[in-house]
DRENTI-775633 format. One record per residue (C-alpha): residue in three letters; x negated, y negated, z. Coordinates in steps of 0.5 Angstrom, whole numbers, always signed. Layout:
BEGIN
+-----+-------+-------+-------+
!  aa !    xx !    yy !    zz !
+-----+-------+-------+-------+
! ALA !     X !     Y !     Z !
...
+-----+-------+-------+-------+
END
This chain:
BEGIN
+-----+-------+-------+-------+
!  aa !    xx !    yy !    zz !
+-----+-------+-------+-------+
! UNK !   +46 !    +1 !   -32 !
! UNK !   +50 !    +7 !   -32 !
! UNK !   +46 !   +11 !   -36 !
! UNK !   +40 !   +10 !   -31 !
! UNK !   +44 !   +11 !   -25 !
! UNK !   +47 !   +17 !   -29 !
! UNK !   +40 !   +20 !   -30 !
! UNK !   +39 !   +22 !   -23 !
! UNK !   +43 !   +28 !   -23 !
! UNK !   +39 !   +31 !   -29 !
! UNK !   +32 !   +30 !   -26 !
! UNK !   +27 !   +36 !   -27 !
! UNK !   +23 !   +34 !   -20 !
! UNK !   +25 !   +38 !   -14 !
! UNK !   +30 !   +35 !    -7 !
! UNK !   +26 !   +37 !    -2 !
! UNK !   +26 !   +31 !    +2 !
! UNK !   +29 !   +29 !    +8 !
! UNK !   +30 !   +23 !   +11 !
! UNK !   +25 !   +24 !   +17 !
! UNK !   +20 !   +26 !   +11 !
! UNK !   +21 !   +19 !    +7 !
! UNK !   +20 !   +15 !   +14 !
! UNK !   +14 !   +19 !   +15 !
! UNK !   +11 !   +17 !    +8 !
! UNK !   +12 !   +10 !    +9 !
! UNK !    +8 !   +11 !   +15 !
! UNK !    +3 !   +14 !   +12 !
! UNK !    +3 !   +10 !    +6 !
! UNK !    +3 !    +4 !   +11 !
! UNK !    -2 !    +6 !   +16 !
! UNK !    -9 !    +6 !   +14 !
! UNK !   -15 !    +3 !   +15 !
! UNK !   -11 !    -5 !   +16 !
! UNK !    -9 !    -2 !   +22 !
! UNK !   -16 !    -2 !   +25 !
! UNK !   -20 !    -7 !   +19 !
! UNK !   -15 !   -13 !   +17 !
! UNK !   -12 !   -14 !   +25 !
! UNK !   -20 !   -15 !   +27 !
! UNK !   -21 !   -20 !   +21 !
! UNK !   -16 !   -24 !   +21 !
! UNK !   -18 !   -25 !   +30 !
! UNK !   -25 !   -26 !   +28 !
! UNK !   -22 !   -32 !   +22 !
! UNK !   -17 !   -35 !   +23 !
! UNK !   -11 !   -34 !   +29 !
! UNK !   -15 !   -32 !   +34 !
! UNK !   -10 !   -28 !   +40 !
! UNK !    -4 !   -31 !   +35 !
! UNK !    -5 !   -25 !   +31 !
! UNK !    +1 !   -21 !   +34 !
! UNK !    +5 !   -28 !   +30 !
! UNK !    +1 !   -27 !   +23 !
! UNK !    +4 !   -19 !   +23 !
! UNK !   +11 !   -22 !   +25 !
! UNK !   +11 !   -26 !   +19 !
! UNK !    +8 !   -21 !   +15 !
! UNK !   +13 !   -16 !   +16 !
! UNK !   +17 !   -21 !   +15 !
! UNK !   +16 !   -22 !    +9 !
! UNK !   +16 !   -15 !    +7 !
! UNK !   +22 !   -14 !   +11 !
! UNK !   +26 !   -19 !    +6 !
! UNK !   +23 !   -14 !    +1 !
! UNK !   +25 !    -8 !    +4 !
! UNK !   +32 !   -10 !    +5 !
! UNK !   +32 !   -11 !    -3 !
! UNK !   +29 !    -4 !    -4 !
! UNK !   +33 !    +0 !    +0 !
! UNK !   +40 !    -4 !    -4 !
! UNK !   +37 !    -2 !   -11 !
! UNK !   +34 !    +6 !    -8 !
! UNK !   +42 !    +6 !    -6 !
! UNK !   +44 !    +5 !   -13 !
! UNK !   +39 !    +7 !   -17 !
! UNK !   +36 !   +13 !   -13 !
! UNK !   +31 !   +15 !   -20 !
! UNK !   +24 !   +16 !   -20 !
! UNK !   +19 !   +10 !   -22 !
! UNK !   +20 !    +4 !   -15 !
! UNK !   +21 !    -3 !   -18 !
! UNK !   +19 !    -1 !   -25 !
! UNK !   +26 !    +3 !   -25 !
! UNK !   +30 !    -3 !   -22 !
! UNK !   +27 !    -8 !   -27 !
! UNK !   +30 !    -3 !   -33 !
! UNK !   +36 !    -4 !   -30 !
! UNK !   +36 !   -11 !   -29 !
! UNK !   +31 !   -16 !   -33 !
! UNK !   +30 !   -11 !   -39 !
! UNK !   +25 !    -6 !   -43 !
! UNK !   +20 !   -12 !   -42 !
! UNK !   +21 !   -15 !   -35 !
! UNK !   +20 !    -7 !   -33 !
! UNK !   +14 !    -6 !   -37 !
! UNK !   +11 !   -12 !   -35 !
! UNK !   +13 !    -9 !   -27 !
! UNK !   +11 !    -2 !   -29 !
! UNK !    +3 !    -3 !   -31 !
! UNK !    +2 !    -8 !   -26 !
! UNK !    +4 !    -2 !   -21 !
! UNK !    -2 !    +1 !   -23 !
! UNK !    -5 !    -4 !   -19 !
! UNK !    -2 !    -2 !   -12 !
! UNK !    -2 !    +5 !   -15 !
! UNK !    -9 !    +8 !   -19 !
! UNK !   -13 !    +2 !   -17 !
! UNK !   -11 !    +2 !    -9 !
! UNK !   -12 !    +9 !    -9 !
! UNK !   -19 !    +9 !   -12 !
! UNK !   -21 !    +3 !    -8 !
! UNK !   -18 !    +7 !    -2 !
! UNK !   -23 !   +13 !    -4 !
! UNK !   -29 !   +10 !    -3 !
! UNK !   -28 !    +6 !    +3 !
! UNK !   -25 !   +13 !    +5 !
! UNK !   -33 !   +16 !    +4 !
! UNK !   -36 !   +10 !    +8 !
! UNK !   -31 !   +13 !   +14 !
! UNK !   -33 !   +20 !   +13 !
! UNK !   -41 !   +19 !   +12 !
! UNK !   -39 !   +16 !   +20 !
! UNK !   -36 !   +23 !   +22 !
! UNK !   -41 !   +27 !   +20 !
! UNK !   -46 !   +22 !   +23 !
! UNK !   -44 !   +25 !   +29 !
! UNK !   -45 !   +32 !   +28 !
! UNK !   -52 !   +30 !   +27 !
! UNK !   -50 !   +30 !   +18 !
! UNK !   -50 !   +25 !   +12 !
! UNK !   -49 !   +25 !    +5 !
! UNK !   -55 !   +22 !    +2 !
! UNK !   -54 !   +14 !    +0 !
! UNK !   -55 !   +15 !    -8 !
! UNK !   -49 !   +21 !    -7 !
! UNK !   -44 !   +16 !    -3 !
! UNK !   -45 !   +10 !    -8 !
! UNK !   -44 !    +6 !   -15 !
! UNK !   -49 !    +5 !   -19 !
! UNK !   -48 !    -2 !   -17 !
! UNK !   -51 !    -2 !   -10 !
! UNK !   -57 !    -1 !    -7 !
! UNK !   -59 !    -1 !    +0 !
! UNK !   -62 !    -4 !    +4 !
! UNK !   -69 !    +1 !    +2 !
! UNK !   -68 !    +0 !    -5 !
! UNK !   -65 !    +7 !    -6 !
! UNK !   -59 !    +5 !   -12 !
! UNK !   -53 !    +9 !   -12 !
! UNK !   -51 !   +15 !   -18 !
! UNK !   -45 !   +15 !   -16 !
! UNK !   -39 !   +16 !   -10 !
! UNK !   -38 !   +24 !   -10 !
! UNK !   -34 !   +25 !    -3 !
! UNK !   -29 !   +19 !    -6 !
! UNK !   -29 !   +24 !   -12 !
! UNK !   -27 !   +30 !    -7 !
! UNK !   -22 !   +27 !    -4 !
! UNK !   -18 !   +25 !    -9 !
! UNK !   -19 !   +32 !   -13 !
! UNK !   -17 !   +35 !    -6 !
! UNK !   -11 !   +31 !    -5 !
! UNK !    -9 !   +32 !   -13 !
! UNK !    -9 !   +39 !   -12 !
! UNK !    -4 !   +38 !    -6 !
! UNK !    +1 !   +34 !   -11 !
! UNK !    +2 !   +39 !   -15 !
! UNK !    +2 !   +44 !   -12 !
! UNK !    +8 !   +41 !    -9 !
! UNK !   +12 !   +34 !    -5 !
! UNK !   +15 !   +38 !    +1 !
! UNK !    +8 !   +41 !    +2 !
! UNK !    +4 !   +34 !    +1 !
! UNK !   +10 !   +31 !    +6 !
! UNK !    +8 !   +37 !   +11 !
! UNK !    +2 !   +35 !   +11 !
! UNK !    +3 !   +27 !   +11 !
! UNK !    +7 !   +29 !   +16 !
! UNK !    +2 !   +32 !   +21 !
! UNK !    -4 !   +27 !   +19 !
! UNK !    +1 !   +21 !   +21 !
! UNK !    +3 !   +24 !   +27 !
! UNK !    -4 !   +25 !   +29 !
! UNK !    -6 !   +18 !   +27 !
! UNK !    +1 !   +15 !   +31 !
! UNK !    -2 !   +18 !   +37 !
! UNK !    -8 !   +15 !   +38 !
! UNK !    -5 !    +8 !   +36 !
! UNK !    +0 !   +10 !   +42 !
! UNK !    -7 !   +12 !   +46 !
! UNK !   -11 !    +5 !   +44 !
! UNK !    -5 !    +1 !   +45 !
! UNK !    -4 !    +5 !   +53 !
! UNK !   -11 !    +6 !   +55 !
! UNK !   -13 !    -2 !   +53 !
! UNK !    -7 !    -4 !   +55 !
! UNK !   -10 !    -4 !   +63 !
! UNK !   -17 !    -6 !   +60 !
! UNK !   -14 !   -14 !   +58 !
! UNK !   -16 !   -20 !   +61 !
! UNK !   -12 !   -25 !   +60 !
! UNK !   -17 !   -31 !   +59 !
! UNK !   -17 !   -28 !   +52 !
! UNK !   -11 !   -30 !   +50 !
! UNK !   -12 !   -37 !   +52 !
! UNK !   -10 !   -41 !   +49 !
! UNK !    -6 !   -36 !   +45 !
! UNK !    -5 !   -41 !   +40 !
! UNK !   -12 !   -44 !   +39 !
! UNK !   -12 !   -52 !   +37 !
! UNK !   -13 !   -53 !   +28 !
! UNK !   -20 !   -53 !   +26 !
! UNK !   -25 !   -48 !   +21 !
! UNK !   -29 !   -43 !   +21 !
! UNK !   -35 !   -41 !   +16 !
! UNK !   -35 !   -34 !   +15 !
! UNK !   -42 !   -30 !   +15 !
! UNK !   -41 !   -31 !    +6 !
! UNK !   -40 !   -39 !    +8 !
! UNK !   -32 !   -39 !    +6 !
! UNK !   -30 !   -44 !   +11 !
! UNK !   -21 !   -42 !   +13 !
! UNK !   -17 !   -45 !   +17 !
! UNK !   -18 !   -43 !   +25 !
! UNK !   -12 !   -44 !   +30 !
! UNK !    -6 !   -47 !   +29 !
! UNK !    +0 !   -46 !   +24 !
! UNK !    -5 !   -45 !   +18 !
! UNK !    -9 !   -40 !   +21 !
! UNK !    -3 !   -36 !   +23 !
! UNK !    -1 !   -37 !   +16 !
! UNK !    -7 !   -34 !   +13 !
! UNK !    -8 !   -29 !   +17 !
! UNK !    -2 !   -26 !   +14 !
! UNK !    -4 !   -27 !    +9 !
! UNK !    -9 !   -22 !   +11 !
! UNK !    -6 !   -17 !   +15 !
! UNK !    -1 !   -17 !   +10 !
! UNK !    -5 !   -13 !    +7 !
! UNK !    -3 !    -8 !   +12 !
! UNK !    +3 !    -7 !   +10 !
! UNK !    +2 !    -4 !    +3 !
! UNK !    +4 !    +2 !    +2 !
! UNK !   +12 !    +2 !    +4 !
! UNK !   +15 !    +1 !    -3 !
! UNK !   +12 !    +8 !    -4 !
! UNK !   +18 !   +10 !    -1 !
! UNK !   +22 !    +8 !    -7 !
! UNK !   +18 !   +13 !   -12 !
! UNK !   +20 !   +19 !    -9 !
! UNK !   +28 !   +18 !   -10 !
! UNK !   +30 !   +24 !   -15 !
! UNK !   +25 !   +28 !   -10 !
! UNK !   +29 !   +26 !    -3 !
! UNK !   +36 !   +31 !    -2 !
! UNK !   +41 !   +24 !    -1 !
! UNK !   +38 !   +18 !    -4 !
! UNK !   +43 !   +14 !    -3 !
! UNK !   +43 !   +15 !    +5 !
! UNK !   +37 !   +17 !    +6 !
! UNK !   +32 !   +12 !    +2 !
! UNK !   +33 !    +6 !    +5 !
! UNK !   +32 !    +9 !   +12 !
! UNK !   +26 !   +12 !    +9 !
! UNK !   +24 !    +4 !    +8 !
! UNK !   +27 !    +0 !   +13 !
! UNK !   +25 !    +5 !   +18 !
! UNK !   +18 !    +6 !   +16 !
! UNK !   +17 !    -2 !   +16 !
! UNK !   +20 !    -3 !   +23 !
! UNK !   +16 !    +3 !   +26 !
! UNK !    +9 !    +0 !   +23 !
! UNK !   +11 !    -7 !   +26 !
! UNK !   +12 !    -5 !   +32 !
! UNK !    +6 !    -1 !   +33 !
! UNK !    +1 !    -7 !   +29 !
! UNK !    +4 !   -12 !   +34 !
! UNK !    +3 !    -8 !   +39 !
! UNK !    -4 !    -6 !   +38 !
! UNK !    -7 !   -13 !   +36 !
! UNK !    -4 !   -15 !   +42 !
! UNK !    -8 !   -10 !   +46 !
! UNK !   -15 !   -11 !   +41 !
! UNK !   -14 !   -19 !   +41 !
! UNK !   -14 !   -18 !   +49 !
! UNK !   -20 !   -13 !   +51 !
! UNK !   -25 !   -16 !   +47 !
! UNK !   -26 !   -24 !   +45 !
! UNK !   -26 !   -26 !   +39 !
! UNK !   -33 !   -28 !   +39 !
! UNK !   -33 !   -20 !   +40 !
! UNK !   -30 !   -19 !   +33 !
! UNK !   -35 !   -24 !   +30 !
! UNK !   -41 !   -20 !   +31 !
! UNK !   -39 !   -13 !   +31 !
! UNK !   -37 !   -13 !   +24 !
! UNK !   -30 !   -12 !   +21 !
! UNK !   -31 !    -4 !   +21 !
! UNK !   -34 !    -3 !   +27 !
! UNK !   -30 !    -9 !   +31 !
! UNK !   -25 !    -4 !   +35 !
! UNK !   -30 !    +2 !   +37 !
! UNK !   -34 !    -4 !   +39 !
! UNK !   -29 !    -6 !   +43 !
! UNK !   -27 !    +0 !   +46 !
! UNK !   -34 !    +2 !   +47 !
! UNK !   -36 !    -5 !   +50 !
! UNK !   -30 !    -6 !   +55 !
! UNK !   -26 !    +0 !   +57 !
! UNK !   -31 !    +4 !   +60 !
! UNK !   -31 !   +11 !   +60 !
! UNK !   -27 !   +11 !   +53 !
! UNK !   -33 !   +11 !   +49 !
! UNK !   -29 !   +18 !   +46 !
! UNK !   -24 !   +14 !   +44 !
! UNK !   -28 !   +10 !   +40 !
! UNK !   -30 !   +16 !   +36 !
! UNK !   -22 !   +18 !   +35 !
! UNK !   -22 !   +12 !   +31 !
! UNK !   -27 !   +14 !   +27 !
! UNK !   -23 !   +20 !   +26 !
! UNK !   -15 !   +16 !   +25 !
! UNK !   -18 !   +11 !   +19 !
! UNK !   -21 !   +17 !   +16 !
! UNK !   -14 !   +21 !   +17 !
! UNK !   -11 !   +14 !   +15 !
! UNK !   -14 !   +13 !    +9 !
! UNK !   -13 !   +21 !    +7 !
! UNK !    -5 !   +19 !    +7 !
! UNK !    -5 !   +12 !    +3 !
! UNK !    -9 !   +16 !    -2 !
! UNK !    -4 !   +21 !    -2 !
! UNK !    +3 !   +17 !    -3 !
! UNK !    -2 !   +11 !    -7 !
! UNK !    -3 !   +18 !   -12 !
! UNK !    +5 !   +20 !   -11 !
! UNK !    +8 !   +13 !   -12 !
! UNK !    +4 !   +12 !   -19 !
! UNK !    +5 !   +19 !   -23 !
! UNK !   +12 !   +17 !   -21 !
! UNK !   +12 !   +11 !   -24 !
! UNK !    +9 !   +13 !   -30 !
! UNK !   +14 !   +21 !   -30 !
! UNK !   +19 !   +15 !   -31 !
! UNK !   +16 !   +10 !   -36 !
! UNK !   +15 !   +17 !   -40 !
! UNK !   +22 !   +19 !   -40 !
! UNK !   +24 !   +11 !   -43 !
! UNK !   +19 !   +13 !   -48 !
! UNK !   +14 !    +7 !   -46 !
! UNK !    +8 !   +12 !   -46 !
! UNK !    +7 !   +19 !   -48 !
! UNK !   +11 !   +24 !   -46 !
! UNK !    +5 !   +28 !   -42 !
! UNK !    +6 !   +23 !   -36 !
! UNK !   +14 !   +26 !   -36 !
! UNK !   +12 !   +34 !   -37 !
! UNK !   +13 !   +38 !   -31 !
! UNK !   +10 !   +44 !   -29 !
! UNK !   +14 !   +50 !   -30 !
! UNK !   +13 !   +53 !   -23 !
! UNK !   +12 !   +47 !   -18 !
! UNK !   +17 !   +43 !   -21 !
! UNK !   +12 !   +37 !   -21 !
! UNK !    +8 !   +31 !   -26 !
! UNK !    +2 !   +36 !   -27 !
! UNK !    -1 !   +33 !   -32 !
! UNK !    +1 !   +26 !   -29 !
! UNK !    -3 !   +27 !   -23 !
! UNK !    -9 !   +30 !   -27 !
! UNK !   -10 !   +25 !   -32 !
! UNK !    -9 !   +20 !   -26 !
! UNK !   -15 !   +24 !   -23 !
! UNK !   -20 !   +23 !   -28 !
! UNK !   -18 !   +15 !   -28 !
! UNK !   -18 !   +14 !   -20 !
! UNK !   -25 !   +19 !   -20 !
! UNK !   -28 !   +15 !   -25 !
! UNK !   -27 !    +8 !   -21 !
! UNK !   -28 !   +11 !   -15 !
! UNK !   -36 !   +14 !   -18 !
! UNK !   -39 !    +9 !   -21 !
! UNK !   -36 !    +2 !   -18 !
! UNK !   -36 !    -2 !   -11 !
! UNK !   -29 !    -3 !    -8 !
! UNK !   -31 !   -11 !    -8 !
! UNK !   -30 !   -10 !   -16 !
! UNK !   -22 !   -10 !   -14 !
! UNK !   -23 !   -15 !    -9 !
! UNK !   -15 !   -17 !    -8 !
! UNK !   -11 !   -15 !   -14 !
! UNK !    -8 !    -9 !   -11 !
! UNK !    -5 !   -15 !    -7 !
! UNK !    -2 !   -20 !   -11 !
! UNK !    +0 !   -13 !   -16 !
! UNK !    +5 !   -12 !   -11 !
! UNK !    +7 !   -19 !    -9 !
! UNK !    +9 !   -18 !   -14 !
! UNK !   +12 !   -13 !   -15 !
! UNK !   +16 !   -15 !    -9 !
! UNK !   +19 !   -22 !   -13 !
! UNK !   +22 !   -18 !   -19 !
! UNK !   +26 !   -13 !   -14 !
! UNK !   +28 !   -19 !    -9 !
! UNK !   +30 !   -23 !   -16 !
! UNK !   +33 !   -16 !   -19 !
! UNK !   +38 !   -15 !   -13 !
! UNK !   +40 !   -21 !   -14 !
! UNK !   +41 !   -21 !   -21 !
! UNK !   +45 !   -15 !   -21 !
! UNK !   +49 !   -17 !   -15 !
! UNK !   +52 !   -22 !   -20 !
! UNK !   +52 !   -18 !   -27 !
! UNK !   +55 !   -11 !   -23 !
! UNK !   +58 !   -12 !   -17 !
! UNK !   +62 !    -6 !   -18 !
! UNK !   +57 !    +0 !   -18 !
! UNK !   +57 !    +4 !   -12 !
! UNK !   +52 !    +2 !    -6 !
! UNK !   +51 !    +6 !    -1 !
! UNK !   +47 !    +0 !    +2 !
! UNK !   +48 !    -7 !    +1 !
! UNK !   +43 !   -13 !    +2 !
! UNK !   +46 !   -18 !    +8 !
! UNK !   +47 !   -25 !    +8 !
! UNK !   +45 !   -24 !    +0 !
! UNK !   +42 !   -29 !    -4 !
! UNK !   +40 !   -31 !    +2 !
! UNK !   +35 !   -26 !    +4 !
! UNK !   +33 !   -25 !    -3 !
! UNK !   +31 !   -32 !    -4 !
! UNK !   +27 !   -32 !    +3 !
! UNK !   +24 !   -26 !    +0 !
! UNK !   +21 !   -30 !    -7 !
! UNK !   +19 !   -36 !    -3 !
! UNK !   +15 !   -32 !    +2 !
! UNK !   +11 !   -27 !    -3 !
! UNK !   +11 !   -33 !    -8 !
! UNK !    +8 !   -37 !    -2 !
! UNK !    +2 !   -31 !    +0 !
! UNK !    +0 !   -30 !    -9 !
! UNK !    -1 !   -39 !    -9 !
! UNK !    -5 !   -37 !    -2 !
! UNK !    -9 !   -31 !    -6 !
! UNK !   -13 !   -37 !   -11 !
! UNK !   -13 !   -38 !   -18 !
! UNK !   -19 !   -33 !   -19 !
! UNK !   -13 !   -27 !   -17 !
! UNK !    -8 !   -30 !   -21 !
! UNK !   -13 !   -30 !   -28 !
! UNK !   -15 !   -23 !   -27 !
! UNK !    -7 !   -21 !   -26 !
! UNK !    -6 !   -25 !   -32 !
! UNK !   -12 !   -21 !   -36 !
! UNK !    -9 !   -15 !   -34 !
! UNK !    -2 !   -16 !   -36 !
! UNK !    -4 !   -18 !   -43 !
! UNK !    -8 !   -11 !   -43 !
! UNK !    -1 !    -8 !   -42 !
! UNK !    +2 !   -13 !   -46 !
! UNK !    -2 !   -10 !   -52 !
! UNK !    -1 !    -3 !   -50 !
! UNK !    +7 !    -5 !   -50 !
! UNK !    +7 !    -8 !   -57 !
! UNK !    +2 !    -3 !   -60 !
! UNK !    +5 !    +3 !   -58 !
! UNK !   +11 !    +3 !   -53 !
! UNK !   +15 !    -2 !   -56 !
! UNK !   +15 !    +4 !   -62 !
! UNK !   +17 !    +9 !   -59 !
! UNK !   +22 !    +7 !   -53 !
! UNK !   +28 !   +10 !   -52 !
! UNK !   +32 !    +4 !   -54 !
! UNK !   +28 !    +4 !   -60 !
! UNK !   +31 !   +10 !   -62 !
! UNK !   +38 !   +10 !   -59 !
! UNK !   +40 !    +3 !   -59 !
! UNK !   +47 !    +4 !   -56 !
! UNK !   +43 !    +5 !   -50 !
! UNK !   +41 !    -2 !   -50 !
! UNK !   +46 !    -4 !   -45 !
! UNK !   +44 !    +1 !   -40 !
+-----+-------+-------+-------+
END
């Protein structure tokens, strides 16, 4: 453990990140098109108005885990997020397994997120009157509704070079403008929020809690509706929205003071983000009715909604279009952050290669890491649909969350005398809650999640025995195995 702890003053990644910074890649990361697409979803199939309690669950949920992470950012404040706590808690093996499964959150969302992020800008050129032809714009997997099969998704590919190319060329200059595009995002939200709220008609949250029963989606799943359940499962599905603050966590040996900054760069960014999604889906759940959200389409709904009943904003509507885009722009940006991070650490114990932890000689970044992360997210992104990931980005990161809840608490119990710049309140409480409310939301996932997450630990798990077993630090300094 010291030796990890210890090796946050020999890093060879450059502290330029203040406190406001990491807030504000917590928001970027936060922020994208959940905002807009999960809080319309989960009105039109699940809870109906009560969806402002579905996101006080969920940021519940992530708060617990939040706490945990900023204690061990505090403490351990090394590049590599749960992957780097793991290491210093549960052993090689554990953090292994934590460590690949990030590359669900990380490359796998960032890919995902790209393709939705070319849907979105294939709708601002259609307002200048432009489009990228369908075969261009698609996977090879898809056909539209004129028979026209894709080739392959290029303006996915684009932005993720567009936003490699930032990466290396440094993190203060990708803060700066993930600084500047969550501004612009945090501002239409506040202008959804302050122009909609005159709009609201009260009889659209009444009642705000509606009586249990079912609703059968246009695919013929049938959900719980109203209710307790409903508000349930629409966490579970706005959980989706909050993805993205644990990135924070990645940035460690870049932010000036880990150990005071770190966990305002999370709780802060969590506080914002739930604050703002209460009140924005309170506002959209009182402009338009729910049957509005059901027949818009999830995509559409809120332009839908603005453009319908707050007239004269139809401009806003169009503004939106505009945040998703930005929105994703940034969550593409931190997702590809946080995995290079991750893998710079796993490199430096060994587990995979060492061109993941080479760093350039000028910007003082993981070049080569983001470069081969490039080649990975572009090739997922060109030639397959997103709903191949369907949601194993989600139960990645619950995941995620349960081993660094678990870890916190661990490591209260084996070293309670390492310096703590934060500390958990009301431990093992909180991390106790943390458990059992991301274990509730996995068991919701379905056991079709649960396979595809076993299948892609036992690829890992092959890759660990085969390769990064053998060429672990531990391997070959085992008086290191105590760290």
């Amino acid at each position: 453990m010291a030796d990890v702890a210890g090796t946050g003053g020999e890093t060879t990644l450059k502290r330029t990140l203040g406190a406001f910074s990491l807030v504000t890649l917590g928001i970027g990361a936060i922020i994208g098109a959940g905002l807009f697409v999960r809080t319309a979803a989960a009105i039109a199939e699940r809870s109906g108005p009560s969806v402002t309690l579905a996101f006080l669950v969920a940021g519940l949920g992530c708060a617990f885990a939040g706490l945990c992470y900023a204690e061990f950012a505090s403490m351990i404040p090394i590049a590599g997020s749960a992957y780097t706590y793991s290491y210093a808690t549960m052993g090689e093996l554990v953090a292994w397994i934590i460590g690949w499964d990030l590359c669900l959150e990380y490359a796998v969302g960032a890919a995902t997120v790209a393709i939705a992020w070319s849907e979105y800008f294939n709708k601002v050129l259609e307002y200048v009157g432009m489009h990228v032809p369908y075969q261009w714009c698609h996977s090879p997997f898809e056909v539209s509704e004129a028979g026209v099969t894709g080739i392959m998704n290029v303006p996915a590919v684009v932005i993720l070079f567009a936003l490699t190319l930032l990466l290396i060329r440094g993190m203060q200059e990708s803060a700066f403008v993930n600084s500047l595009i969550v501004i612009t995002k945090v501002a239409i939200v506040l202008m959804v929020i302050a122009i909609g709220w005159g709009f609201m008609n009260p009889a659209n949250h009444m009642p705000y809690i509606p009586a249990a029963t079912t609703y059968t989606t246009a695919q013929g799943v049938t959900h719980p509706y109203g209710g307790i359940m409903g508000i349930l499962g629409a966490a579970g599905v706005v959980f989706f929205a909050f993805i993205g603050f644990d990135a924070v966590s990645t940035a460690a040996q870049e932010a000036k003071n880990p150990k005071r900054d770190m966990p305002i760069g999370i709780l802060g960014s969590l506080v914002v983000c739930t604050i703002l999604y209460v009140l924005f889906s309170h506002v959209l759940s009182g402009v338009a009715t729910v049957e509005d959200f059901r027949t818009a389409g999830k995509e559409a709904s809120v332009t839908f909604a603005i453009t319908k009943y707050m007239i004269g904003y139809a401009w806003l509507g169009k503004f939106v279009t505009f945040a998703i885009l930005a929105g994703f722009s940034s969550v593409i940006l931190v997702m590809l952050m946080g995995q290079s991070r991750v893998f710079f650490s796993m490199s430096h114990d060994g587990l995979v290669p060492k061109i993941f932890s080479e760093v350039h000689p000028k910007y003082q970044t993981p070049y080569k890491a983001n470069m081969l992360f490039f080649v990975f997210t572009a090739l997922f992104a060109a030639f397959l649909p997103e709903s191949i990931v369907g949601e194993m980005t989600s139960i990645g990161t619950l995941f995620a969350f349960i081993l660094v809840c678990a870890g916190v608490w661990i490591m209260r119990v084996r070293r309670p005398e390492i310096p703590r710049g934060f500390r958990v309140p009301a431990l093992p409480l909180v991390a106790v809650l943390g458990i059992v409310v991301c274990g509730a939301m996995i068991y919701g996932l379905g056991w079709t999640n649960w396979l595809r997450l076993a299948v892609w630990l036992g690829i890992g798990l092959v890759f660990y025995f085969g390769y990064g077993m053998k060429h672990s630090r531990l391997e070959s300094h085992p008086n290191e195995a105590g760290r």
